[in-house]
VOZAKE-902159 format. One record per residue: x, y, z of N, C-alpha, C in turn; residue in three letters. Coordinates in pm, whole numbers, plus 50000, padded with zeros to 5 digits. Example, Ala and Ser with C-alpha at 12.3 -4.5 7.8 and 13.67 -1.06 7.14 Angstrom:
513194943150780512304955050780513204967050780ALA 512854977550708513674989450714512905000350787SER 
//
This chain:
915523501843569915733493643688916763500443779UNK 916573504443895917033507643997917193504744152UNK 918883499644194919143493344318918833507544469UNK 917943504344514917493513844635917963511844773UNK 918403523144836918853518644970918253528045099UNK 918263527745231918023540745308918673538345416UNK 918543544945474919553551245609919053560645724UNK 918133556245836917593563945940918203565846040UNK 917873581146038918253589746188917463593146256UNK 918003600546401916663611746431915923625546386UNK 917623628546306917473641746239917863641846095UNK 918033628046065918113627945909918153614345844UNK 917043611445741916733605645646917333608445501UNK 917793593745443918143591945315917813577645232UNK 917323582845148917083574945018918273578944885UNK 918903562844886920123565444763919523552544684UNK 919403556244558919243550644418920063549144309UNK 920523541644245921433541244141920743533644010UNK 920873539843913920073530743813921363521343740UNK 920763509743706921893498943687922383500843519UNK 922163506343448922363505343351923653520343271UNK 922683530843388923663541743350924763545043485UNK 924243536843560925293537543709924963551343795UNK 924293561843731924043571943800923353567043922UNK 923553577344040923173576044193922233593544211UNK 921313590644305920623603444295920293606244469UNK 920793609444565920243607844689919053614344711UNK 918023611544823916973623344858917333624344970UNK 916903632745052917683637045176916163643645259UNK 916233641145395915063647445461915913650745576UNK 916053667245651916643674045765915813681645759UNK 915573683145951915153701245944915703708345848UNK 914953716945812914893728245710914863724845570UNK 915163713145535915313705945375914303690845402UNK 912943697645319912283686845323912273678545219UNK 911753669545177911733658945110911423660044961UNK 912063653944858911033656444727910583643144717UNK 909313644344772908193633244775908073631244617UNK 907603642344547907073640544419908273628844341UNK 909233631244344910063624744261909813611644302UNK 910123609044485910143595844504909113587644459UNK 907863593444463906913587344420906833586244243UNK 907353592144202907073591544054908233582144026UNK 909223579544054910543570144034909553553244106UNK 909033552944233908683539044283907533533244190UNK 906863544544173905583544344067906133536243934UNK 907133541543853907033540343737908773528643702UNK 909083527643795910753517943781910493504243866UNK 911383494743812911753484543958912833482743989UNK 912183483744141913403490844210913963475144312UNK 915143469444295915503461344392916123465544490UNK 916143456844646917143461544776917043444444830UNK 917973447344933918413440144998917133440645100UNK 916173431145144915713436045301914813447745271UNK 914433449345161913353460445139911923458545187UNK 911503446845128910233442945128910273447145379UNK 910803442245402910503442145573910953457645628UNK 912053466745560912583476545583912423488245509UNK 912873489445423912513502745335911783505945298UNK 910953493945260909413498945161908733508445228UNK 908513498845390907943509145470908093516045513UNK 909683523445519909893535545583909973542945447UNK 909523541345292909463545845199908093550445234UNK 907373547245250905993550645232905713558445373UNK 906283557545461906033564045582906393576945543UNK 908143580545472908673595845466907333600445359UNK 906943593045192906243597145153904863603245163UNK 904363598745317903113603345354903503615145476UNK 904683621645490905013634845565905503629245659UNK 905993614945728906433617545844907923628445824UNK 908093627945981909423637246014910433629846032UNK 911663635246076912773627746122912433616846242UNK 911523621046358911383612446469910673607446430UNK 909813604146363909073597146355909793585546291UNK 910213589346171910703579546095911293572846187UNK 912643571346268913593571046383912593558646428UNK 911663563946481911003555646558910013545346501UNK 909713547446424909463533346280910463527046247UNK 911953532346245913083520346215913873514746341UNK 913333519946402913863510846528912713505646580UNK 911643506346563910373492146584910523478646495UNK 911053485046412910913468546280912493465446299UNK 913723470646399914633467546409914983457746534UNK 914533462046617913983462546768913143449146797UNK 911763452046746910913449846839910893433046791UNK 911173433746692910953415546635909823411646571UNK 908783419246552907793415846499907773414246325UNK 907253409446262907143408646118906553422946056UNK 907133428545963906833442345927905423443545877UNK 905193434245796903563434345785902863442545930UNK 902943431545990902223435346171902793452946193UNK 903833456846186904223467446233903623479146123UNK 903413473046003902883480545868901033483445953UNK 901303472245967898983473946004899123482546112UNK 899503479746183899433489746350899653506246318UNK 901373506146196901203520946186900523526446035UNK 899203517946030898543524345899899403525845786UNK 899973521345752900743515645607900843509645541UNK 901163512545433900093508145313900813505445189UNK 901773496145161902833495045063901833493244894UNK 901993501144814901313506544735901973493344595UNK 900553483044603900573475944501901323474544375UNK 901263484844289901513489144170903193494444169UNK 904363494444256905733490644306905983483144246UNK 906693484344141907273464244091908803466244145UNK 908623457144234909693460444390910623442244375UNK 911913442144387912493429744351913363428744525UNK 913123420744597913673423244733914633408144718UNK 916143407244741916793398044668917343390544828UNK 916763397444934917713387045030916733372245080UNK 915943368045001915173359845065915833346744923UNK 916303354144799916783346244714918303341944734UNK 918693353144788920563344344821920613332544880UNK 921653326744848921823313244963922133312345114UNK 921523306645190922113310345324921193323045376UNK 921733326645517920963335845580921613345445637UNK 922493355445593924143364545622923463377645548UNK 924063389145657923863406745633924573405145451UNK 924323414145447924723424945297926083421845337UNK 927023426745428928373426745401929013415145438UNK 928203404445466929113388645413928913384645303UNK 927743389045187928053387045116928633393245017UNK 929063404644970929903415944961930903404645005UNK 931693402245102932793394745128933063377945015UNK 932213375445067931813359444953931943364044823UNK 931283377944794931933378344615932723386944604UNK 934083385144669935023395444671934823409644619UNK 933663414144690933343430244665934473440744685UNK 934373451144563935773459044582935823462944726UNK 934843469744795934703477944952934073468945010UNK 934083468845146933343464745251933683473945307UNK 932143477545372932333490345495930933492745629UNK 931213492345743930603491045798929933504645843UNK 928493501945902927903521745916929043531245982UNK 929333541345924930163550245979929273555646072UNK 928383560246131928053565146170926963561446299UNK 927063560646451926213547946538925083558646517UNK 923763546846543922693546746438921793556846544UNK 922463560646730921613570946774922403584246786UNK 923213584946696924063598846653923543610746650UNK 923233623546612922943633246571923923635446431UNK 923323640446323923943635646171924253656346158UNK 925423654946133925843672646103925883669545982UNK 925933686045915926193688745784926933676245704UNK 928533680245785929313670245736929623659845735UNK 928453650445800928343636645822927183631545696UNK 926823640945634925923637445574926153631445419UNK 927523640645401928283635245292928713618045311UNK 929083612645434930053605045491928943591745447UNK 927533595145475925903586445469926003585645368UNK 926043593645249925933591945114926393585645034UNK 928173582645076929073574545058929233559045041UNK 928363558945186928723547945243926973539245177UNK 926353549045171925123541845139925073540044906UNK 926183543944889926663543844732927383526144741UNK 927603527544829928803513644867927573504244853UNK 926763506144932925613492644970925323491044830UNK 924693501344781924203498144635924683492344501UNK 925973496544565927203486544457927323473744482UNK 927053473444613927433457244666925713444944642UNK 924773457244658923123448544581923243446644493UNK 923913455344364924143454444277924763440644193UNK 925753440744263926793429544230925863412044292UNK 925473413344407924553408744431923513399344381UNK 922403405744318922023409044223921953401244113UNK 923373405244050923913403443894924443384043938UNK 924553382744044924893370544068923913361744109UNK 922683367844113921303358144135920263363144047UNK 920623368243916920223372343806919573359643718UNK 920003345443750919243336443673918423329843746UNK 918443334043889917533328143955916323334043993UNK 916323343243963915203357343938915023356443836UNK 915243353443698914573349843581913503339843575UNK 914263329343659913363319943694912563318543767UNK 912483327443858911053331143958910193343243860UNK 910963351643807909573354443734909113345543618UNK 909543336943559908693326543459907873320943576UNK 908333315743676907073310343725906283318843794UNK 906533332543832905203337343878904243341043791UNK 904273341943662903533341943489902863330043518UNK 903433319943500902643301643549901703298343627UNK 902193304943799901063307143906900293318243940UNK 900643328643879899933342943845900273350744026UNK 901883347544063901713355844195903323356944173UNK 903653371344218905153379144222906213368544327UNK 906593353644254907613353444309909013356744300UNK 909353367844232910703375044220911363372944349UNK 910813376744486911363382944595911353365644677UNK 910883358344697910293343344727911833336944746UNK 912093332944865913063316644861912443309944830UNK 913233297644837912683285644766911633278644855UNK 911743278844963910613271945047909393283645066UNK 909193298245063908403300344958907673303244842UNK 908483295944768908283291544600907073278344623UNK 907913272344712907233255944723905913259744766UNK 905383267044891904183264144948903333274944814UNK 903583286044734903083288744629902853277644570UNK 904063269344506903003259044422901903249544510UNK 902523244744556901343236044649900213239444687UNK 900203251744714898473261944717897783255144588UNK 899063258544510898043262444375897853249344327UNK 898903236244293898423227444300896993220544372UNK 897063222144540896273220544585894763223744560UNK 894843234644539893953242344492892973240644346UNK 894053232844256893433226344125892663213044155UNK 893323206244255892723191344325891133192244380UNK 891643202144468890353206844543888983210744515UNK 889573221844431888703235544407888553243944539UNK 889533247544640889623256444759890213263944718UNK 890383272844827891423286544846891713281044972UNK 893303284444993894373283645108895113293445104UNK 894583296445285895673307245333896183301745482UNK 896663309245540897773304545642896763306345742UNK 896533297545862895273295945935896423307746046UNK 894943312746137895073321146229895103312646332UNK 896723314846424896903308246565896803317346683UNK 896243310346808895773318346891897363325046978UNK 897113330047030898573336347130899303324547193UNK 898473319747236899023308447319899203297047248UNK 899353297647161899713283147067900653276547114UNK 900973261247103901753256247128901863239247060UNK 903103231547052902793221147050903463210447088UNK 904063199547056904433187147112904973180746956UNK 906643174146967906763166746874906533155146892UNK 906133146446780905793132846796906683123846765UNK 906853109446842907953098946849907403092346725UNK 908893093146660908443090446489908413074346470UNK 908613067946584908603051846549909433046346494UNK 910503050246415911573047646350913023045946387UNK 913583055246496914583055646545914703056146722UNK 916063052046766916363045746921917473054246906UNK 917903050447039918833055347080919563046047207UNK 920993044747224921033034147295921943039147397UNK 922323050147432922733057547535921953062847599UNK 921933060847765921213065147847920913081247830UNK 921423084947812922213105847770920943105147679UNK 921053101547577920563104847442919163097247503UNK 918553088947574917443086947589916583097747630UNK 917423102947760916703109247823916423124847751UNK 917373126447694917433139747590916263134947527UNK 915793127747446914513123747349913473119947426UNK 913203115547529912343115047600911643127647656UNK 912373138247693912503152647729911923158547619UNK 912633158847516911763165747396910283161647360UNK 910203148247386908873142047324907793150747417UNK 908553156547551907453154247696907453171547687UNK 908033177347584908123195547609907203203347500UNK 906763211647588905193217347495906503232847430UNK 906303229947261907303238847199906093249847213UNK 906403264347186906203277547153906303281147025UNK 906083293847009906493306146852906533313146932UNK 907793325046856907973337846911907343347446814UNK 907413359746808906773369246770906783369846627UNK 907913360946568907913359646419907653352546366UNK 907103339646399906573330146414907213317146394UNK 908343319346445909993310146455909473299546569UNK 909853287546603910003280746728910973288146793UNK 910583287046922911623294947051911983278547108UNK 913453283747094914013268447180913973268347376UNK 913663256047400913653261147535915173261947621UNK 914943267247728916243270747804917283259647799UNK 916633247647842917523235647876918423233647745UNK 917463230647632917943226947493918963231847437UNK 919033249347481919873265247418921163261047514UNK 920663262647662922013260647707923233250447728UNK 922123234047734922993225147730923623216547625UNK 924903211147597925643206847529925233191747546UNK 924783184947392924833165147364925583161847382UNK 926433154647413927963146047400927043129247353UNK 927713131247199927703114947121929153110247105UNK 929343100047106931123091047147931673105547200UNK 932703111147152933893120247192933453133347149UNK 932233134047083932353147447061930943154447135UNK 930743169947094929613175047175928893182347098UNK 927383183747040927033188647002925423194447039UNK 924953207746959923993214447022922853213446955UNK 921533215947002920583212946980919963223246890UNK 919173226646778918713236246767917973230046709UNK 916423241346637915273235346560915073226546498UNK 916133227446367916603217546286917523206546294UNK 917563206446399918713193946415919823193946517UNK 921153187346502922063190646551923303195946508UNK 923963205646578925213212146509926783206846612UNK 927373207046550928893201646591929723214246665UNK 930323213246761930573228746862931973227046838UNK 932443223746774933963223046761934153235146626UNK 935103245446657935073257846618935963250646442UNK 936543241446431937573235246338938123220646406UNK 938193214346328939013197346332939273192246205UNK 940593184946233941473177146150941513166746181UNK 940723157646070940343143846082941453135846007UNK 942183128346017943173121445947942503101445965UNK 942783097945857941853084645826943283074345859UNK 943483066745954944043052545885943933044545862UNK 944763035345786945173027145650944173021145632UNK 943543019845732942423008045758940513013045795UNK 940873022945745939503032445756939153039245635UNK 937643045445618937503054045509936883066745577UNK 937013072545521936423086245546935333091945427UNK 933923090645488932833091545380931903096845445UNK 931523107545312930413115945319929183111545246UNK 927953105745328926583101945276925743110445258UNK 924723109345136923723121345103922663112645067UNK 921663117245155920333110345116919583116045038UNK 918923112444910918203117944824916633124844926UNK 916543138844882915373140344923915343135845047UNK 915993136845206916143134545278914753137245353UNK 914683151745410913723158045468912053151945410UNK 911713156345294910913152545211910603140045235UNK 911023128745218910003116745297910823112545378UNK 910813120045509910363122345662909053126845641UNK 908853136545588907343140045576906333132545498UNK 906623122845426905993114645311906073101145445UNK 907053095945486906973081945545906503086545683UNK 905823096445747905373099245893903923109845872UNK 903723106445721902493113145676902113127245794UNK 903223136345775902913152045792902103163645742UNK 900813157945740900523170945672899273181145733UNK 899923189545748899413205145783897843202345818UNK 897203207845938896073205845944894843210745846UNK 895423220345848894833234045744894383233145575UNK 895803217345556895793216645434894873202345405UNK 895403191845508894723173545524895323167445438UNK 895373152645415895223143445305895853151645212UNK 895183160545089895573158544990896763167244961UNK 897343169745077898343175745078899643164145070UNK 899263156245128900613143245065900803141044952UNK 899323141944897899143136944744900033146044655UNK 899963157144658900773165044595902203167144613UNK 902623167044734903483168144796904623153944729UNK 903613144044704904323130644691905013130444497UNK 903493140144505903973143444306905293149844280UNK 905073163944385906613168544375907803163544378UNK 908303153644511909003150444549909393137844421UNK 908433130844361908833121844243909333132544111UNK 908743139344109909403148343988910293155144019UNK 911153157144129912373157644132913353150744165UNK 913063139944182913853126644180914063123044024UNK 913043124343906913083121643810913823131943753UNK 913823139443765914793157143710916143154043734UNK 916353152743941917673148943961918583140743909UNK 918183128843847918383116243813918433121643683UNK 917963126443642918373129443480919293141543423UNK 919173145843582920063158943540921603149743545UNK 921513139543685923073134843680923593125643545UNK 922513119443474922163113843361922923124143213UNK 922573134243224923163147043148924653149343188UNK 924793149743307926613156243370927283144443302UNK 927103129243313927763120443284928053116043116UNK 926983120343063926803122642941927993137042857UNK 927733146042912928613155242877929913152242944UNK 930643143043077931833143043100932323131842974UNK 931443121342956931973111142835932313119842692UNK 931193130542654931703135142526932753141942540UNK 933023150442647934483159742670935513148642625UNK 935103139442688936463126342719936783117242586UNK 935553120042513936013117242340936993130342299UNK 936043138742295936963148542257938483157342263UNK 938803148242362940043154142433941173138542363UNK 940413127242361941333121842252941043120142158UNK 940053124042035940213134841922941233143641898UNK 941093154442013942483163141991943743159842014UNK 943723151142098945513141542112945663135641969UNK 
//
């Protein structure tokens, strides 16, 4: 098992590898006059698994690009399309005839971390020995002696996947037991898609179909719907929800909602404070605050079980593509983890009572 990293120029390409067990690092290097040892790379991707950060959208394919002869510019100009241009690497993979070679048992770990932060916040979050940012700006010309400086710095990344890694090591155990279960590689998979894997496949046992992700035209667009459930009793906040109900949403090239202008630029104000609009909800614009409670107040934090989840169960959401029996399943899930949750807190309380024998035992 080996943590993989790369590093594109115009005039120089690198691939740094470290195997986790013996810690050795091996760079490959591509410059005028020193070409590539393809053979190795390919016999190492072939026959190891290899994890990265951001591989599966970035490296793989500029792995397979150096391996099929491109040059320095070329490469250059393949990593600044999938850097650049915004498109999903797949799309940029089909256009430049590439072809990420099946038989890779490839572990790509940033879709499993928590949250959505570069390599070096999290490196920061697990007090990584180094943090270090590219020495080198990325439309440079790379000399002799800068090349050492790449090597370095790209030893660092791999220490820091590494560590990484070793800290989402049980949660990658647990995506491969279940990709054995559903018979598909979720090693590399967040959790939301873990979920639409099972639900295929659930679905799919209900049915007897196959589901894949329907093809939308360019111009797609749509409209959210007034959920019947909630008001609003400020004129402000009417007209804000009224506005949304009346605005035809978009996708951008990745197939994200694009927020519109009004939404991005203008600020909510609810009682005293101001907050901003984005896909998911609303966020609070106050950079830090110190809330102090008195005598005669509480200060409380509410958590709704399964919050999101029936919003979609009580406004019956489901996917055109999928219909009907997509609640049905959907409704199975959401009860079997209410029953899990509930028993897991069932267990914590259970083990804080036996500690709490045991501690006057030992008195």
């Amino acid at each position: 098992m080996i943590v993989i990293d790369t590093e594109c120029y115009k005039d120089y390409w690198l691939l740094s590898a470290k195997h986790i067990n013996s810690g050795k690092v091996r760079h490959f290097e591509l410059y005028p006059g020193h070409p590539l040892d393809a053979k190795t790379i390919a016999a190492m991707m072939r026959s190891l698994t290899t994890i990265s950060f951001n591989g599966n959208s970035y490296d793989l394919p500029i792995i397979v690009a150096a391996l099929s002869g491109w040059d320095n510019k070329a490469l250059k100009r393949l990593s600044d399309k999938i850097i650049k241009s915004g498109f999903p690497s797949w799309k940029i993979c089909r256009d430049e005839n590439l072809q990420i070679p099946s038989t890779w048992d490839h572990i790509d770990i940033i879709e499993v971390a928590p949250g959505q932060s570069g390599l070096k916040i999290y490196g920061g979050r697990m007090n990584a020995p180094k943090m270090q940012d590219l020495p080198i700006e990325p439309d440079d010309s790379i000399t002799p002696d800068m090349r050492k400086v790449l090597c370095d710095y790209c030893v660092n990344d791999l220490d820091t996947t590494e560590l990484l890694y070793r800290r989402l090591e049980k949660a990658i155990d647990l995506r491969a037991d279940m990709s054995k279960q559903y018979g598909v590689d979720l090693r590399s998979k967040s959790d939301a898609q873990i979920a639409e894997t099972v639900i295929k496949s659930e679905l799919s046992a209900i049915t007897g179909k196959e589901y894949r992700a329907p093809k939308l035209p360019d111009d797609y667009s749509f409209r959210y719907l007034d959920p019947k459930v909630i008001s609003f009793k400020t004129d402000a906040l009417k007209q804000v929800f009224k506005r949304i109900l009346s605005e035809r949403f978009t996708l951008g090239p990745n197939g994200s909602v694009l927020m519109p202008a009004w939404l991005r630029e203008n600020k909510i104000t609810i009682g005293d404070a101001q907050y901003q609009m984005g896909i998911g909800g609303l966020h609070s614009c106050e950079s830090g605050q110190f809330v102090k409670c008195a005598d005669d107040e509480v200060l409380a934090d509410w958590d709704v079980a399964s919050y999101y989840p029936n919003i979609i169960l009580q406004q019956r959401l489901a996917p055109d593509s999928l219909g009907a029996p997509f609640l049905r399943v959907y409704q199975s899930i959401v009860d079997r983890r209410m029953v899990a949750k509930k028993r897991s807190q069932e267990i914590a309380k259970e083990i804080a009572a036996l500690k709490n024998k045991l501690a006057k035992l030992t008195v």
